[in-house]
Structures are given as structure tokens and as C-alpha cells.
C-alpha positions in Angstrom: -11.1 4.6 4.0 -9.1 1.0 3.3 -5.3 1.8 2.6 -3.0 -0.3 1.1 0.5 -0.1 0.0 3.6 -1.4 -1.6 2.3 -4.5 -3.0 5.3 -4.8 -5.2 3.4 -6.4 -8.2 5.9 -8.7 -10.0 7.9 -10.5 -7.6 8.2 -14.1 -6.8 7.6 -12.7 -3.1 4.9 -10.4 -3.4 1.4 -10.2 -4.1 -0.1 -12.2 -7.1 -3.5 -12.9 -7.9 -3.4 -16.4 -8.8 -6.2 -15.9 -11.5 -3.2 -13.5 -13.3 -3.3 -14.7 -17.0 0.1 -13.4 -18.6 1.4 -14.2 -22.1 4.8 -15.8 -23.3 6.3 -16.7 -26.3 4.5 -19.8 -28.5 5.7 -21.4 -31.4 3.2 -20.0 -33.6 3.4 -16.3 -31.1 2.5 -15.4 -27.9 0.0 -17.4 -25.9 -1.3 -16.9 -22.4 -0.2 -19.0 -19.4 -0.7 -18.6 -15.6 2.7 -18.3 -13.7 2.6 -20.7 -11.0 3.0 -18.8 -7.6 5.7 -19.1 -4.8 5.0 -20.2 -1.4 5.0 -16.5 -0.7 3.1 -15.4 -3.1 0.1 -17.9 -2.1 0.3 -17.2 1.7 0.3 -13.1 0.7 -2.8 -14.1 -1.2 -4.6 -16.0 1.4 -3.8 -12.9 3.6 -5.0 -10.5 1.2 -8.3 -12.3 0.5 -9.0 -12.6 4.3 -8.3 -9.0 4.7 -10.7 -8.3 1.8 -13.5 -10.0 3.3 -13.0 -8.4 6.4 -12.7 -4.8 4.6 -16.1 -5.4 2.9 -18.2 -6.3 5.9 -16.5 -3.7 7.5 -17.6 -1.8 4.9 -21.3 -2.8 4.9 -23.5 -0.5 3.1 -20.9 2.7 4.3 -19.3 4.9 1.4 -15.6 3.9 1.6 -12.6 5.6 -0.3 -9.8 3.5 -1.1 -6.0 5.1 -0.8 -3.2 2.7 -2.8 -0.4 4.4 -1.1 2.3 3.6 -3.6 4.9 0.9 -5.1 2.6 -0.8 -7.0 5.0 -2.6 -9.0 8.4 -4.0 -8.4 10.0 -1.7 -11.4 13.2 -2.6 -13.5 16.2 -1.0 -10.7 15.9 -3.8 -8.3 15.1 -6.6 -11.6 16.1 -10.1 -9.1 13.2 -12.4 -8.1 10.9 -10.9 -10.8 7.7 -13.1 -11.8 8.6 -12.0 -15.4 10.9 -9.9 -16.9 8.6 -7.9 -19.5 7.5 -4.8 -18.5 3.8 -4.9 -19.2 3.7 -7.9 -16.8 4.1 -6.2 -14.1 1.2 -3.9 -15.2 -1.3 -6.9 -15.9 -0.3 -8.4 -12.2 -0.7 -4.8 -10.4 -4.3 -4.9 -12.1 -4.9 -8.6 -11.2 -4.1 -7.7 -7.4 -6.2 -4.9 -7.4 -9.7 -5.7 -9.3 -11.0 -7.4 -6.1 -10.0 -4.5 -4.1 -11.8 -2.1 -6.6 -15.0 -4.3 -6.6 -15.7 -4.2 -3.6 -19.8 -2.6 -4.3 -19.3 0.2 -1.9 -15.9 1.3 -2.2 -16.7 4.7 -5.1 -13.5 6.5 -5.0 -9.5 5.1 -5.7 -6.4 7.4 -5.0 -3.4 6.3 -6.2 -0.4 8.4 -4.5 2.9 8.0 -7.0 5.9 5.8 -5.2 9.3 5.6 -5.6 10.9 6.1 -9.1 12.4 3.3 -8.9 9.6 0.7 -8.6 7.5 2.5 -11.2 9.9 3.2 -14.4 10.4 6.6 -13.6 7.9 9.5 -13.9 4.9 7.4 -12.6 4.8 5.2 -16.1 3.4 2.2 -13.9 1.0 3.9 -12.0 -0.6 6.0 -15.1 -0.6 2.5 -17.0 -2.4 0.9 -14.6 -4.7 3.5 -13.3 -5.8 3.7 -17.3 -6.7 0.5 -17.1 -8.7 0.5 -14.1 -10.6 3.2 -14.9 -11.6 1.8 -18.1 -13.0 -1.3 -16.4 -15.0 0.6 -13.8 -15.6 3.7 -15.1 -18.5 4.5 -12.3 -15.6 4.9 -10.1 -13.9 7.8 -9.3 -10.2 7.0 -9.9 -7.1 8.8 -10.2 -3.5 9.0 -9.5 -1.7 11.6 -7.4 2.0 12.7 -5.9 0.7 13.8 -3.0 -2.7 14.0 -2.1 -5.2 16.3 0.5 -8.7 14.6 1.1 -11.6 16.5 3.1 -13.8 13.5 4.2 -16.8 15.2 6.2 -14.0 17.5 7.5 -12.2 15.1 8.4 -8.8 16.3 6.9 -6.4 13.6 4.9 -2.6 14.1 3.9 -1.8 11.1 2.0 1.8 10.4 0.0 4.2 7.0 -0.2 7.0 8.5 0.7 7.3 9.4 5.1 9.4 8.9 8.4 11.3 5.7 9.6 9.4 4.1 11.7 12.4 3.8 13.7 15.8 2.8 14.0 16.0 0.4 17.5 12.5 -0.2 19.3 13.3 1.9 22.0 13.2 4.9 19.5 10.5 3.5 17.6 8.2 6.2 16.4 10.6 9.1 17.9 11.0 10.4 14.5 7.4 9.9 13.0 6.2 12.1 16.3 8.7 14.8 14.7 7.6 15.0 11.5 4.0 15.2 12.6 4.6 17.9 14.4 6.6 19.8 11.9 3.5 19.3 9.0 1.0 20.5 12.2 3.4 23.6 13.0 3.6 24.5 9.0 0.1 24.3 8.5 -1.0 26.4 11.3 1.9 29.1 10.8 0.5 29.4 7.6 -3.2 29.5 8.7 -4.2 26.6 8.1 -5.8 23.2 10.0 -3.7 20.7 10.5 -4.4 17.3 8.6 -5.8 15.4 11.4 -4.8 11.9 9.9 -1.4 11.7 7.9 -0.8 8.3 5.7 2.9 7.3 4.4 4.4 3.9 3.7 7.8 2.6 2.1 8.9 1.2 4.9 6.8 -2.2 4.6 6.1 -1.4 8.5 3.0 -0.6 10.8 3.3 2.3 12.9 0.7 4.8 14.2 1.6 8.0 16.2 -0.1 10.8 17.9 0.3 14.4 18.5 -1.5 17.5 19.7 -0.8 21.2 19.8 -2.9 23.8 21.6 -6.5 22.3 20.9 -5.3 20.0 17.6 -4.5 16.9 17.2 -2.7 14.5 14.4 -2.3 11.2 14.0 0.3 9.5 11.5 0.4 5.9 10.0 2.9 4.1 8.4 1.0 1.1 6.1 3.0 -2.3 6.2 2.9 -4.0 3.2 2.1 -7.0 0.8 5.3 -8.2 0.8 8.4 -10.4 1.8 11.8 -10.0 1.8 14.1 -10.5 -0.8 18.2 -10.4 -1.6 18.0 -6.4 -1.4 15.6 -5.8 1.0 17.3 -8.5 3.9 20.4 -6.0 3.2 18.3 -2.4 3.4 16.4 -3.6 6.2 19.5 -4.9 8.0 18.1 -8.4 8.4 14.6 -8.4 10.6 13.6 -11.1 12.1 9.8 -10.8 11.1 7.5 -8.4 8.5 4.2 -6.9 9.1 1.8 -8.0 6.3 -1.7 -6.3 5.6 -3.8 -3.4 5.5 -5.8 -0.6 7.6 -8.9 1.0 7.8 -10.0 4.1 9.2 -13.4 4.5 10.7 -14.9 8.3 9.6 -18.3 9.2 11.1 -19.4 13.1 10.9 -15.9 13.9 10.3 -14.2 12.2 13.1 -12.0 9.2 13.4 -14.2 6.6 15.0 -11.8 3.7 14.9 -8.8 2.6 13.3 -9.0 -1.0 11.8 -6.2 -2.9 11.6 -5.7 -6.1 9.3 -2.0 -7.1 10.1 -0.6 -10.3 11.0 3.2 -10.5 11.7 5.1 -13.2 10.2 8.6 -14.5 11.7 10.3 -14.9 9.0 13.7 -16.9 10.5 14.7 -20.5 9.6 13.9 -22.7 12.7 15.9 -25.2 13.7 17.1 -27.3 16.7 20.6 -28.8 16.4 
């Protein structure tokens, strides 16, 4: 199961394909044109593509599921830094980003959980634009969107959404509160009879994070995806200026419903100017 989330599709700092063919104004109507990409932009890409390759030997001749855990798009609240400003740009980059993803031979079933409102239009109109669109161009797929999703993978159990925990306010408490909201979703499932998810996915936070829990003879673990994206004006500010981002993607390992391994494809980049005065 390959997860990936908040790709932001549409900012000069996020992920872009740099096959995306958009269209612009002419003087005789609109005509296509590639936007040129960022310095970001073509470092997320080279990341991305490594992590792809690495994903699809991982892969090998496996089934794999793939989970795009939300924030697709970059949205119209937040519109600085954008690669365009029409809306159905954002939609043609988000399904630019993901084709190779998707065509990956072995990979036969796409969830897309719904993000934040304000990175898809409001009431999911990015994700159901896009996911239309994908399904149309591989329609032996199984693909579909969700808010919140439940997957049963050999019995291996799955609780997948965008939105989660912070990873953590100082690093000494880093994880402190993910640890509590596991064990709030393991004590509501078993007061209500019924097995805890064994593996919990969230994102939002553009950070890596993976905790563990157990009570009486179960136990949960809980990820927080990074992302495919850098920092701009707003996110310096709600981040409260970090000094580095995690960038990439994660795997987990199922065999006869249990978690084998847990594959990471992160590298962390410092994102400070350097200088010696």
C-alpha cells in the first residue's frame, strides 16, 4: 500500500509534472503551453520520480493499493504562488502528477480520502474532478474518492482520512499527542466491539511521524505522511518558521494480513539560507 499526500497541485513550490500541458489565452483563442517549473518544483519532481521507481520494484509483481491521502490541489483560500490562476489548472496539474503514480502495472486499486475545504473548492469539487478523470483514463482500475475511509487488506485493518494529530509541538513532545489519539480510536472501537484498526493513516501536517500503541493483546500503529511540498508565505507563518521539511512517500509491507515492513521514501531538506559573513 504506497501512500501519498498533500501534493498541493498548483503551486510554484509544489509538485508539477514537467510534461503538464496547460492552455492560455492566444490571439486567435486559447492554445496550449507548458509552464516552466521553479527550482522547487524540479527538485520535488526528481524526488517524486526516484520515489516512483523505488515504489514499483518494491512493488514487483505484488498487488499494491494506492491511498492519496488528501490536498491534492492548492485551492483558491490560500491563491499566492499559484502556477496559474484558473481553476481547471489546478485539476489538469493534480492529474499530470498523478498518471505515473496510477500506472504503475501492479498498483489495481486508488483511494482518494477528501482534504481540507480549503485546498479543494469546498465540498470535494477538486477531488471529484479529478478522480473523474482518472477513472476515465484507466478504467481497469478500481478508483474512488472517500472522506474517511476503512480498508480490510487480508485482515489487515486500515483507517485512512487527511485530516489527524500534530505531530508535535517541540521535539521533546513529538508524537505525545498522536500516541493519544491512537489510543482513543483503539479504546472506541473495542468499547463498541469492535477490532481496532491496526494501521491508522493521516497527513496535513506535511510531516513524517509513526507511533505505536498496544492495549490488552492489540496493537496500533499511526502515520503521519510528509508531503510533496515546500514552504511558502503562509505556511513559513503556520508552521512557525522550520528549519527543514520532510519530502516523500511511504509504503506499507502487507503479507497474510500483517505488517511486514514499513518503507519509507523521505529525504529531509534544510531549507535555511546559508551564509558565512
Amino acid at each position: 500500500m504506497a501512500v501519498v499526500a498533500d501534493i498541493h497541485s498548483g503551486l510554484d513550490y509544489a509538485l508539477m509534472n514537467p510534461a503538464t500541458v496547460l492552455m492560455k489565452e492566444g490571439k486567435e483563442g486559447l492554445i496550449p503551453y507548458t509552464p516552466v517549473m521553479t527550482e522547487s518544483q524540479e527538485w520535488l519532481w526528481e524526488s517524486y520520480s526516484k520515489d516512483l521507481k523505488d515504489l514499483e520494484y518494491l512493488i514487483g509483481k505484488s498487488k499494491a493499493i494506492a491511498i492519496l491521502n488528501g490536498d491534492i490541489h492548492q485551492g483558491n483560500k490560500h491563491p499566492a504562488m499559484l502556477v496559474s490562476d484558473r481553476l481547471a489548472d489546478q485539476i489538469v496539474i493534480g492529474r499530470y502528477n498523478l498518471t505515473p503514480l496510477i500506472s504503475i502495472k501492479n498498483i489495481i486499486a486508488v483511494r482518494s480520502a477528501i482534504g481540507t475545504e480549503a485546498h479543494n473548492f469546498g465540498k470535494a469539487s477538486g477531488e471529484i474532478l479529478l478522480i473523474d478523470q482518472l477513472k476515465a483514463m484507466f478504467p481497469n482500475k478500481d478508483i474512488a474518492n472517500v472522506y474517511h475511509g476503512w480498508l480490510d487488506v487480508d485482515g489487515f485493518g486500515i483507517d485512512y482520512a487527511h485530516h489527524g494529530p500534530y505531530p508535535g509541538s517541540r521535539e521533546w513532545l513529538r508524537g505525545n499527542v498522536a500516541i493519544l489519539y491512537l489510543r482513543d480510536i483503539m479504546i472506541r472501537s473495542m468499547a463498541g466491539g469492535k477490532t481496532p484498526p491496526q494501521a491508522v493513516l493521516r497527513a496535513h501536517y506535511h510531516q513524517w511521524l509513526s507511533v505505536t500503541t498496544s492495549m490488552a493483546d492489540k496493537e496500533s500503529r499511526l502515520f503521519i505522511s510528509p508531503s510533496y511540498c515546500l514552504l511558502g508565505d503562509y505556511a513559513h507563518q503556520a508552521a512557525r518558521s522550520p528549519d527543514s521539511v520532510g519530502v516523500g512517500m511511504f509504503a506499507l509491507e502487507i503479507v497474510d494480513g500483517k505488517l511486514r515492513e514499513v518503507h519509507k521514501f523521505i529525504r529531509t531538506l534544510d531549507i535555511r539560507t546559508k551564509e558565512s559573513l
